[in-house]
TITORPA-239631 format. One record per residue (C-alpha): residue number from 1; residue in one letter; y negated, z, x. Coordinates in nm, 3 decimals. Each point is the difference from the previous one (the first is absolute). Layout:
N
- NUM; A; Y; Z; X
...
//
This chain:
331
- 1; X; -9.629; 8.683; 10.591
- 2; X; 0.238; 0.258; 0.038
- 3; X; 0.059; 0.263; -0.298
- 4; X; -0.002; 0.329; -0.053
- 5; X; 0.331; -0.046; -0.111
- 6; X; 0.140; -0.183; 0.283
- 7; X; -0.168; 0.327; 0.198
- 8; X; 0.166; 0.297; -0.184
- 9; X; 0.319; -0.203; 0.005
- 10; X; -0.001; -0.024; 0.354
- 11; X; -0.107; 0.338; 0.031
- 12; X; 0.315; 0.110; -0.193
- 13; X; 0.241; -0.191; 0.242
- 14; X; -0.174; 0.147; 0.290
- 15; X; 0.034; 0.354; -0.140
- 16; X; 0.380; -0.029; -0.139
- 17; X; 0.086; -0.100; 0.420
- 18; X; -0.205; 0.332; 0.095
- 19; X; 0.160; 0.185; -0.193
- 20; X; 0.330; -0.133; 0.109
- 21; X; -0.086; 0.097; 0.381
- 22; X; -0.085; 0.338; -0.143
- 23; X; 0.328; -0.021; -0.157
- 24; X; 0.157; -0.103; 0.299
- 25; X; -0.164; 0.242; 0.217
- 26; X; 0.147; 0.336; -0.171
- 27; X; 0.369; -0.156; -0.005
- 28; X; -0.062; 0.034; 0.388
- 29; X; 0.109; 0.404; -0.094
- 30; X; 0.312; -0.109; -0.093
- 31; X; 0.115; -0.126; 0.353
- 32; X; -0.213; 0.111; 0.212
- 33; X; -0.128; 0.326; 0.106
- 34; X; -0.237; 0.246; 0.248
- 35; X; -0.366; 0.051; 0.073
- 36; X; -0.101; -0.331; 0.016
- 37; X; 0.058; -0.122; -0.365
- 38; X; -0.146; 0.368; -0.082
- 39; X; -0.290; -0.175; 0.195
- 40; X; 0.017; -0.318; -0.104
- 41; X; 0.055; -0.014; -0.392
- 42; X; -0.325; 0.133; -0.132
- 43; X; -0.173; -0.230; 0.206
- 44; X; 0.199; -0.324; -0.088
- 45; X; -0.075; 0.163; -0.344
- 46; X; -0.330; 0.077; 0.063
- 47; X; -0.077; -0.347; 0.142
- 48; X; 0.144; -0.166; -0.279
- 49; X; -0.175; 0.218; -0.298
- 50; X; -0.357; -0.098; 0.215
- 51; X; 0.073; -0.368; 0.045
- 52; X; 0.103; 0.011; -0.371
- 53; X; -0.329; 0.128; -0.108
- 54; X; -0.152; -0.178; 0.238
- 55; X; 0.104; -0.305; -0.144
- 56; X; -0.038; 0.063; -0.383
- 57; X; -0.368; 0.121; 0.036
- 58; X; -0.048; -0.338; 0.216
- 59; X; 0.186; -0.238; -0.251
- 60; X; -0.126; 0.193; -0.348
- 61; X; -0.348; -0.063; 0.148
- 62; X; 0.054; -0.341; 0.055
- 63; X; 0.201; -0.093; -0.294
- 64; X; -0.297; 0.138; -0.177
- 65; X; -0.253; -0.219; 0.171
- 66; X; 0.261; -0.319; -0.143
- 67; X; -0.046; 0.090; -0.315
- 68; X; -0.380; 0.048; 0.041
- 69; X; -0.045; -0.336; 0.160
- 70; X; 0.187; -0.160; -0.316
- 71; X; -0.275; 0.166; -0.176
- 72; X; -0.259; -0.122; 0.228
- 73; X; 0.139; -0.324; -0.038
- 74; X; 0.005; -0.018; -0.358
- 75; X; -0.414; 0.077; -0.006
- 76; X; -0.050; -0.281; 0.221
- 77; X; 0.176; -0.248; -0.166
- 78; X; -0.208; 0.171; -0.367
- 79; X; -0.360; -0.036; 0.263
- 80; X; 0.119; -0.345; 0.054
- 81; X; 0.056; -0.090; -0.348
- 82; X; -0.331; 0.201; -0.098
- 83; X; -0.229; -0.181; 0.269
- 84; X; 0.174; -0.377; -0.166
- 85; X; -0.091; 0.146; -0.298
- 86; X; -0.351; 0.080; 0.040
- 87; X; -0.032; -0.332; 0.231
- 88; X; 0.069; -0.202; -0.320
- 89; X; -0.215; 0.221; -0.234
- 90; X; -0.329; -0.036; 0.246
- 91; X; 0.089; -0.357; -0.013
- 92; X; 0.044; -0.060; -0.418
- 93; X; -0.327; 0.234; 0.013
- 94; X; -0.240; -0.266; 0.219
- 95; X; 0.187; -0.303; -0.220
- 96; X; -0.111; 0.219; -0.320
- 97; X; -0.375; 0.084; 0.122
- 98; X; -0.027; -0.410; 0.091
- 99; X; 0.088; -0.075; -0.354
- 100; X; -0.217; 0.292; -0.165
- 101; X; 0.314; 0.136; -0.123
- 102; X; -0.126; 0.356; -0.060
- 103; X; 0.367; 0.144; -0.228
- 104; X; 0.159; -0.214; 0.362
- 105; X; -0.161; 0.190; 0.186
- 106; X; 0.010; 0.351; -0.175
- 107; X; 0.395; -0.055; 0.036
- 108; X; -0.013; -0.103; 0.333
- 109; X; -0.244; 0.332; 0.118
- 110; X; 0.305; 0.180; -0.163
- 111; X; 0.295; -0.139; 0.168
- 112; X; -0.235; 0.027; 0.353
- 113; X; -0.060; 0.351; -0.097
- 114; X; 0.402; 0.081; -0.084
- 115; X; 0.084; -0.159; 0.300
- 116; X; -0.235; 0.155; 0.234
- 117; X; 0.160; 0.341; -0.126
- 118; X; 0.302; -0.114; 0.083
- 119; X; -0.121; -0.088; 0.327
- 120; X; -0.114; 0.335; 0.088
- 121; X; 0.328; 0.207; -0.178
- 122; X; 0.228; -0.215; 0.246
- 123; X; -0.239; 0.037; 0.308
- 124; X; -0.001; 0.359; -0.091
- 125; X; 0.342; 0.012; 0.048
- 126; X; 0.088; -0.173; 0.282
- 127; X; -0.237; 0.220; 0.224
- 128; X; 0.200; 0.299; -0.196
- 129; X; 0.340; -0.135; 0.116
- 130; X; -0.136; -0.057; 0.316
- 131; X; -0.041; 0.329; 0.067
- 132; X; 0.290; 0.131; -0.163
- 133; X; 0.199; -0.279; 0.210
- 134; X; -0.176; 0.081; 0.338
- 135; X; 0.069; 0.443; -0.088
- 136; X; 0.364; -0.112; -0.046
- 137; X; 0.013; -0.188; 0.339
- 138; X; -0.171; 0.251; 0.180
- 139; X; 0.262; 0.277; -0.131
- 140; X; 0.299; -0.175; 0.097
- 141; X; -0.154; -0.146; 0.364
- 142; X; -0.063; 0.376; 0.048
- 143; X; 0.292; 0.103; -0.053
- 144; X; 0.226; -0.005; 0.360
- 145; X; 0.318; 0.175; 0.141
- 146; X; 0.035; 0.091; 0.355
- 147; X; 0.317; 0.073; 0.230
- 148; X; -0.195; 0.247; 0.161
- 149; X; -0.289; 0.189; -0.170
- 150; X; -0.161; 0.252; 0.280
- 151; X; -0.011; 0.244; -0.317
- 152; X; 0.389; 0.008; -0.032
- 153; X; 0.186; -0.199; 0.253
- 154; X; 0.346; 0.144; 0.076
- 155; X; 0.278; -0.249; 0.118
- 156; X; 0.418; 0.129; -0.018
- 157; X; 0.164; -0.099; 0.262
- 158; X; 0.394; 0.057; 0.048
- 159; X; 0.351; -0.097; -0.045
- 160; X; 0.217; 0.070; -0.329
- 161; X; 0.338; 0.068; 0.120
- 162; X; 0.300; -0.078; -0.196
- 163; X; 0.375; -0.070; 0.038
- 164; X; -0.109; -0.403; -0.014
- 165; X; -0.239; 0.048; 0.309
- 166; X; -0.359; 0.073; 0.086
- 167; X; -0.315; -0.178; -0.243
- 168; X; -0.312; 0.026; 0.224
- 169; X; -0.323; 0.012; -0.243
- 170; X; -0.366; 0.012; 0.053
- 171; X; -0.227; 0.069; -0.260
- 172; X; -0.363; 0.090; -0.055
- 173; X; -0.170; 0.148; -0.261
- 174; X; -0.294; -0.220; -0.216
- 175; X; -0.312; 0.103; -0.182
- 176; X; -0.310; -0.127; -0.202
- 177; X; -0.273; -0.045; 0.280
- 178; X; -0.295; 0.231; -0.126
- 179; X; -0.329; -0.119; 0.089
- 180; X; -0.322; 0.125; 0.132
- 181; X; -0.309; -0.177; -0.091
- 182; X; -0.028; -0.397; 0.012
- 183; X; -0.327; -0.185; 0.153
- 184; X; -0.309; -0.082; -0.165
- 185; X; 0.109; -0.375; -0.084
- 186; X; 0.314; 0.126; -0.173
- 187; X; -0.178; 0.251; -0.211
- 188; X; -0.257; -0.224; -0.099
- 189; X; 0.311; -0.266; -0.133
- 190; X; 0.163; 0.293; -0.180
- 191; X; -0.275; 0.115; -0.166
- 192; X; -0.114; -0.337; -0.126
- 193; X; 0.353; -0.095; -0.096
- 194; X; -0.034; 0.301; -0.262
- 195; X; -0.350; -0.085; -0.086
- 196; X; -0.210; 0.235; 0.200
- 197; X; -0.177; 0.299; -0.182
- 198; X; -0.055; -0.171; -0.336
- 199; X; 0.067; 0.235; -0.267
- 200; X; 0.185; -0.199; -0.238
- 201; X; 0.300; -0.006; 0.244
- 202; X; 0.018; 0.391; -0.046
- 203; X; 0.193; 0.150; -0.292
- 204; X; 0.251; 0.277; -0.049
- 205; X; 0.393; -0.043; 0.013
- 206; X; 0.269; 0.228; -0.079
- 207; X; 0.236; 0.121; 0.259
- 208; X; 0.339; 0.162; 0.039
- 209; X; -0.002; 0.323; 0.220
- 210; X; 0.171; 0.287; 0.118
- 211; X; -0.138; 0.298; -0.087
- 212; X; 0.260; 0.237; 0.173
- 213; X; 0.256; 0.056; -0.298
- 214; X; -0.036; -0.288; -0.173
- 215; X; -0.100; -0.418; -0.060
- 216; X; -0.294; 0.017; -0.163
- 217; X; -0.336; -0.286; -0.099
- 218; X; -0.360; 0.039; 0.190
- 219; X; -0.313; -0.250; -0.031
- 220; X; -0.149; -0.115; 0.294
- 221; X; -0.304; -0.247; 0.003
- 222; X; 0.039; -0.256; 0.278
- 223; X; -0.092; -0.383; 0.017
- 224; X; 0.232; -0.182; -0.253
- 225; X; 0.070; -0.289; 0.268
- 226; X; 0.222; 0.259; 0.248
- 227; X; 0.173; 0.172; -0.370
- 228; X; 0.352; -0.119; 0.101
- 229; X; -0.058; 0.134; 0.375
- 230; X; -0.098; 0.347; -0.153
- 231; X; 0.294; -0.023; -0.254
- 232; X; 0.311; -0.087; 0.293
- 233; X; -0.138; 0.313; 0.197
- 234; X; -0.041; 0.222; -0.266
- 235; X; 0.356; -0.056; -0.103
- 236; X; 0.119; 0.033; 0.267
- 237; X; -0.151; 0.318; 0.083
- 238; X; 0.145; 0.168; -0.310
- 239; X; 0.321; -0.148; 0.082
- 240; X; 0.006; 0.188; 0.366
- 241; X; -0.155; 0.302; -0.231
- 242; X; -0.299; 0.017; 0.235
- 243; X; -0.219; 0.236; -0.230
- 244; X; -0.358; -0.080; -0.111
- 245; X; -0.276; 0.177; -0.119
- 246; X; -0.168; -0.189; -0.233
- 247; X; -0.345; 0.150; -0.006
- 248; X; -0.020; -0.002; 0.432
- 249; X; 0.093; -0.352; -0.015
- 250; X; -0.288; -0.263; -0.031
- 251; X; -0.041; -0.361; 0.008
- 252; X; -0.289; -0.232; -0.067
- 253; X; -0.369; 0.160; 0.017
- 254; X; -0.287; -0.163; 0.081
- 255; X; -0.172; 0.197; 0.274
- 256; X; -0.078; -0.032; 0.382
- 257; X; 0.211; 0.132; 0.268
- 258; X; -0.017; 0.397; 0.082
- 259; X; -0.238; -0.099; 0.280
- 260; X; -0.215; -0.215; -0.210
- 261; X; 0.017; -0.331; 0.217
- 262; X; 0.172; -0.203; -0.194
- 263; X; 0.147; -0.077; -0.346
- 264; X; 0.290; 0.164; -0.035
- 265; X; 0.379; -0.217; -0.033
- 266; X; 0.020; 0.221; -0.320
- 267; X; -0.268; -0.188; -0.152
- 268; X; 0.230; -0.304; -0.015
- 269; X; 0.296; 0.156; -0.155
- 270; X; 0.249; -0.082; 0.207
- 271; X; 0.008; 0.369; 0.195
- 272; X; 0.104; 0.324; -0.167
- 273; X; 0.028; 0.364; 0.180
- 274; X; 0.304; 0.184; -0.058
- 275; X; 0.059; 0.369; -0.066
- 276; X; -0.390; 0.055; 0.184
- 277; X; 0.060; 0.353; 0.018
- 278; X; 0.315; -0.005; 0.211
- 279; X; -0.089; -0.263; 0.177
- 280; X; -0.349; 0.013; 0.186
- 281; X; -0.207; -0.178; 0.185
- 282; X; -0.046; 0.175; 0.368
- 283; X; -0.178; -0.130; 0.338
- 284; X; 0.342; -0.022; 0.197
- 285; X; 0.365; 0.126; -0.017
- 286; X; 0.281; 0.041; -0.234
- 287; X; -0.054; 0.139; -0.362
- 288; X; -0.085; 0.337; -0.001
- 289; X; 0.133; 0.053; -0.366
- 290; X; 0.330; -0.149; 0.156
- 291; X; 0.194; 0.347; 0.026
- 292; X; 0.383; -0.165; -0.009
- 293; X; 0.021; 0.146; -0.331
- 294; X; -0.265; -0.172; -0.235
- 295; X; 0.139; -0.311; -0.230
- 296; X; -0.366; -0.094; -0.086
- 297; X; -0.034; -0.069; 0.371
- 298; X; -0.017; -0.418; 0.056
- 299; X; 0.381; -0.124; 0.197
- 300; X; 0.134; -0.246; 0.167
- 301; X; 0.181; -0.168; -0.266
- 302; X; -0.342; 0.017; -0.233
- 303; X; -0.189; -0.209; 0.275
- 304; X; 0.294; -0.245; 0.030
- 305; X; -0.026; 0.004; -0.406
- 306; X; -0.336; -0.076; 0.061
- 307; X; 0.001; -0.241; 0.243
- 308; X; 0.221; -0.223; -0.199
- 309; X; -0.255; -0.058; -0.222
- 310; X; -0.251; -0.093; 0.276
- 311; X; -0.210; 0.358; -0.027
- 312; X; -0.066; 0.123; 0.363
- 313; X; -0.026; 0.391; 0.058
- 314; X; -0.279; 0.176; 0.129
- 315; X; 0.239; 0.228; 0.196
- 316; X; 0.037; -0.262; 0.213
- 317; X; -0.382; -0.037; 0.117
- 318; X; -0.027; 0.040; 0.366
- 319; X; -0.346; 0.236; -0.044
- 320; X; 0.010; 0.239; -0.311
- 321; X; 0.278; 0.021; -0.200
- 322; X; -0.006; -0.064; -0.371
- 323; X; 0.335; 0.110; -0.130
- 324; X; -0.064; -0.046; -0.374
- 325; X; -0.104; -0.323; 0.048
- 326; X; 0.184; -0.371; -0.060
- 327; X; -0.228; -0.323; -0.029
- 328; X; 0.180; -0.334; -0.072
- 329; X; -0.382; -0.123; 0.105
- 330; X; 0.073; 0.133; 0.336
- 331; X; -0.224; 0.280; 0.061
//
């Protein structure tokens, strides 16, 4: 089995050699010059910073699922040791009633009762890590780079001249695919792999967030299994200082859609509406709260954010658009 360990060390080596091409990258300046390293370098940069986050969000979720399944394992070995346990008990029990052994029996009813707790704590458990395991899985298989993202693909073409010759370079831009909405098979598997609508998967969690001047703390009730998906974004929405309004951002409620049809994905905590006012729902076209000049206003680089995590947007819907709106549940 491998480790987290193993995972995060890996992780490191990858990063130290991305940061070397990054490295290597900018001493291009020093020998060679014109428009196309001016049009090249914050790409190469670009493409490296995405396929670094990329590639953290992917590994942290999966080194997370190791040490989960460690955990998982460790209740199933406990279940096994419980179910021996209350094997032999039901056993000395039938040996005690054949022999009228009534204080044999009294001990035995205890141990089968002890066990059989046991039995249930460690079943309990496992279906817990299950989820937890499957949330994890789902984050980082989400997760994907591509070399040419119809939202932002822009390739740099050219020669670098210098007094050793001519480099020739190609290279294209990457981003975080954002989604739209997945199919009804997929969103049934998400939202049993965080436990459907049941209410003791909901609690609140506290947040970092950006609240236009400063870091600052926010609660936000969501379901418990998706906390660590809620907690990468959040971060690193306050690290791009993408500001938040607290009280126009909502998570989990339990309620039907707008148009009454259906439950609601915010009923299953794993969908949350940012910065509603800015960001509306409309029948067609682009945000009409989107005036080039409002921060509140959803981005690019908050649906990438986003997307890492394994939320899709409801800007992306090909009928009305829901620009507040990200669902890791998929609609």
């Amino acid at each position: 089995m491998v480790s987290s360990g193993t995972v995060h060390s890996d992780l490191s080596s990858i990063s130290s050699s991305l940061s070397n091409y990054s490295s290597e990258t900018g001493s291009l300046a020093g020998s060679w010059q014109g428009p196309s390293y001016d049009s090249f370098s914050p790409k190469a940069e670009e493409f490296v910073s995405e396929y670094k986050s990329a590639l953290e969000s992917c590994m942290n979720a999966f080194a997370t699922a190791c040490d989960l399944y460690l955990e998982y394992k460790n209740a199933k070995d406990n279940l096994k040791i419980a179910q021996d346990n209350y094997g032999k008990a039901t056993d000395y029990y039938n040996r005690a009633a054949n022999c009228n052994d009534s204080a044999g029996m009294s001990r035995a009813k205890s141990d089968m009762n002890q066990a059989k707790t046991e039995i249930d704590k460690y079943t309990r458990i496992m279906e817990e890590k299950k989820v937890q395991i499957e949330a994890n899985l789902q984050s980082a298989s989400s997760v994907k780079l591509t070399a040419s993202s119809s939202s932002s693909s822009v390739s740099a073409v050219g020669s670098f001249q210098s007094t050793g010759g001519t480099a020739s370079v190609l290279a294209s831009s990457s981003a975080i695919e954002a989604h739209s909405r997945v199919d009804k098979d997929e969103r049934s598997r998400r939202i049993n792999a965080i436990g459907g609508e049941d209410s003791s998967n909901m609690d609140y969690i506290e947040v970092p967030y950006w609240d236009g001047e400063k870091e600052d703390k926010m609660k936000i009730k969501v379901n418990i299994n998706l906390e660590q998906n809620y907690q990468n974004v959040f971060r690193e929405l306050t690290d791009m200082k993408y500001p938040i309004k607290p009280n126009n951002t909502d998570a989990y409620e339990y309620r039907s859609t707008v148009s009454g049809s259906r439950l609601s994905d915010h009923a299953y905590g794993g969908t949350i509406d940012i910065n509603y006012d800015d960001n509306p729902m409309v029948d067609s076209g682009p945000n009409p709260k989107d005036d080039g000049n409002n921060p509140y206003v959803v981005n690019e680089d908050v649906v990438k954010a986003f997307a890492k995590q394994g939320f899709y947007w409801g800007g992306d819907w090909n009928s009305a658009k829901d620009y507040m709106h990200f669902s890791w549940t998929g609609w």
